[in-house]
C-alpha positions in Angstrom: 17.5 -36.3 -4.8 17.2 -32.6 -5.5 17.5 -29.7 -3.2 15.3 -28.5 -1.5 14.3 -25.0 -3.0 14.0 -22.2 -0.4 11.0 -20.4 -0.2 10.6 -16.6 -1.2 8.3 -14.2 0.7 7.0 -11.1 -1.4 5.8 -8.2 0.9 3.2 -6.3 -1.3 3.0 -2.4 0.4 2.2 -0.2 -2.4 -0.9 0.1 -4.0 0.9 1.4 -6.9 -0.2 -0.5 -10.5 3.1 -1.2 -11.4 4.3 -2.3 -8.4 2.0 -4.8 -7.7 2.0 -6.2 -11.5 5.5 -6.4 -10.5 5.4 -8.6 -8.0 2.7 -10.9 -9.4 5.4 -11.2 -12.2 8.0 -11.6 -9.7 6.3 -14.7 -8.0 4.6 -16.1 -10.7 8.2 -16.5 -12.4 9.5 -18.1 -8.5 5.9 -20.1 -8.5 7.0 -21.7 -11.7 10.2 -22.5 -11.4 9.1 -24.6 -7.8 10.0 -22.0 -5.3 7.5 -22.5 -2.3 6.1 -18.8 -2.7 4.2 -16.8 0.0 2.7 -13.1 -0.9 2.2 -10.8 2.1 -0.2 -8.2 1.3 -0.6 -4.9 3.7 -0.7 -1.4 4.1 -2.5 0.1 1.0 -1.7 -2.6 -1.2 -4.1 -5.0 1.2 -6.8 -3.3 -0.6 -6.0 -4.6 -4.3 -7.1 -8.2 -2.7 -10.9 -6.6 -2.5 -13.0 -7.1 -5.4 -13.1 -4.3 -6.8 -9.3 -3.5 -5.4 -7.2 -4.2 -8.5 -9.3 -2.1 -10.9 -8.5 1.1 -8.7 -5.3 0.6 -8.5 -3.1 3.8 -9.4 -1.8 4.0 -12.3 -0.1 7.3 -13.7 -3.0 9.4 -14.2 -5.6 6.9 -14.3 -5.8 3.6 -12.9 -4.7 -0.2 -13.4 -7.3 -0.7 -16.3 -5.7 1.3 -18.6 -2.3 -0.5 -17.4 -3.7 -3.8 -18.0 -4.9 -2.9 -21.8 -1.6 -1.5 -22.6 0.2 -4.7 -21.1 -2.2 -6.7 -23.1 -2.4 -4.7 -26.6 1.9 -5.6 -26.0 1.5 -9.3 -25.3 2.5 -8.9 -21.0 0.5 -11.2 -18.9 -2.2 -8.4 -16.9 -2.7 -8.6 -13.9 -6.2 -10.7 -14.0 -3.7 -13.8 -16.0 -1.0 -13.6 -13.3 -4.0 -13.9 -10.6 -5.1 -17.0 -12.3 -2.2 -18.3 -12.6 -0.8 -17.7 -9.3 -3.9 -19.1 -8.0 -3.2 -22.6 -10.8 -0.2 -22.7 -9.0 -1.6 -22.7 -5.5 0.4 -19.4 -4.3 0.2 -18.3 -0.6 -2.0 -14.9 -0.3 -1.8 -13.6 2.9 -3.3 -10.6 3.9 -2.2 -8.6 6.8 -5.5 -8.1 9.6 -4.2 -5.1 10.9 -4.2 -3.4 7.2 -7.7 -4.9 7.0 -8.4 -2.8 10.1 -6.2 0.3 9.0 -8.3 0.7 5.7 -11.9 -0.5 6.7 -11.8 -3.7 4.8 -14.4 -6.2 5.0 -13.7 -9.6 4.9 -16.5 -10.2 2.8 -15.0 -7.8 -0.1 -12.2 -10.1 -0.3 -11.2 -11.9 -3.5 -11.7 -15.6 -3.1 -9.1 -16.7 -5.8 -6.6 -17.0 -5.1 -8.1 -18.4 -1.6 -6.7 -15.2 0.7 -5.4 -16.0 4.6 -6.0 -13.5 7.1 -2.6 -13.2 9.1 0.0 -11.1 10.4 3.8 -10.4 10.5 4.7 -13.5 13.3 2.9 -16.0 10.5 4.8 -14.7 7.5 8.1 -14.4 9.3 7.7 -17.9 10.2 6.9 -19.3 6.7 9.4 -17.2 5.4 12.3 -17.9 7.7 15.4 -19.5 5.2 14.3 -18.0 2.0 14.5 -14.7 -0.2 12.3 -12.1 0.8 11.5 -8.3 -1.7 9.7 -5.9 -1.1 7.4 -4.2 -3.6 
């Protein structure tokens, strides 16, 4: 019988391009390997689950696009794989409702892969509770 892997909880805060790619790597990595994986998106970073949020990330002196062509002319997974892939792998997405509220966000400009839940701190500390939890 094998052990029961613990889960890992990645808080997503910055809206930051590299950041964020970061942490899709980050879990996508956990995801595979069989950790139960939950991603808790708020603050500004709650907005790169919008449609149109990843595009506008920040990204030096541009924004994500240019971050995702240079990871891609390299060979790096961009962010659009790691989405899919998280979302093959049925990852968590939680979004955090009072960000929605802090940054005018619609629920209807929500991404719908991967499926994002509508939540807040008491859920995610709760699914989290025994496992690894960073911070990006």
């Amino acid at each position: 019988m094998s052990a029961k892997l613990k889960p890992m909880t990645i808080m997503v805060i910055d809206e930051s391009a590299e950041r964020i790619h970061m942490a899709l790597m980050t879990g996508a990595t956990a995801a595979a390997m069989g950790r139960p994986l939950y991603y808790f998106f708020s603050k500004s970073a709650a907005k790169a689950l919008t449609k149109t949020g990843m595009s506008n990330l920040p990204y030096k002196s541009t924004n994500s696009l240019d971050m995702d062509a240079e990871l891609s002319e390299k060979g790096i997974a961009d962010t659009a794989i790691l989405m899919d892939a998280l979302a093959a792998l049925d990852v968590t997405f939680i979004i955090c409702e009072t960000a929605l509220r802090e940054h005018n966000i619609d629920i209807e400009d929500l991404i719908v892969r991967p499926k994002i839940e509508i939540s807040g701190l008491a859920d995610i500390i709760e699914k989290g509770t025994g496992g690894d939890w960073l911070t990006f």
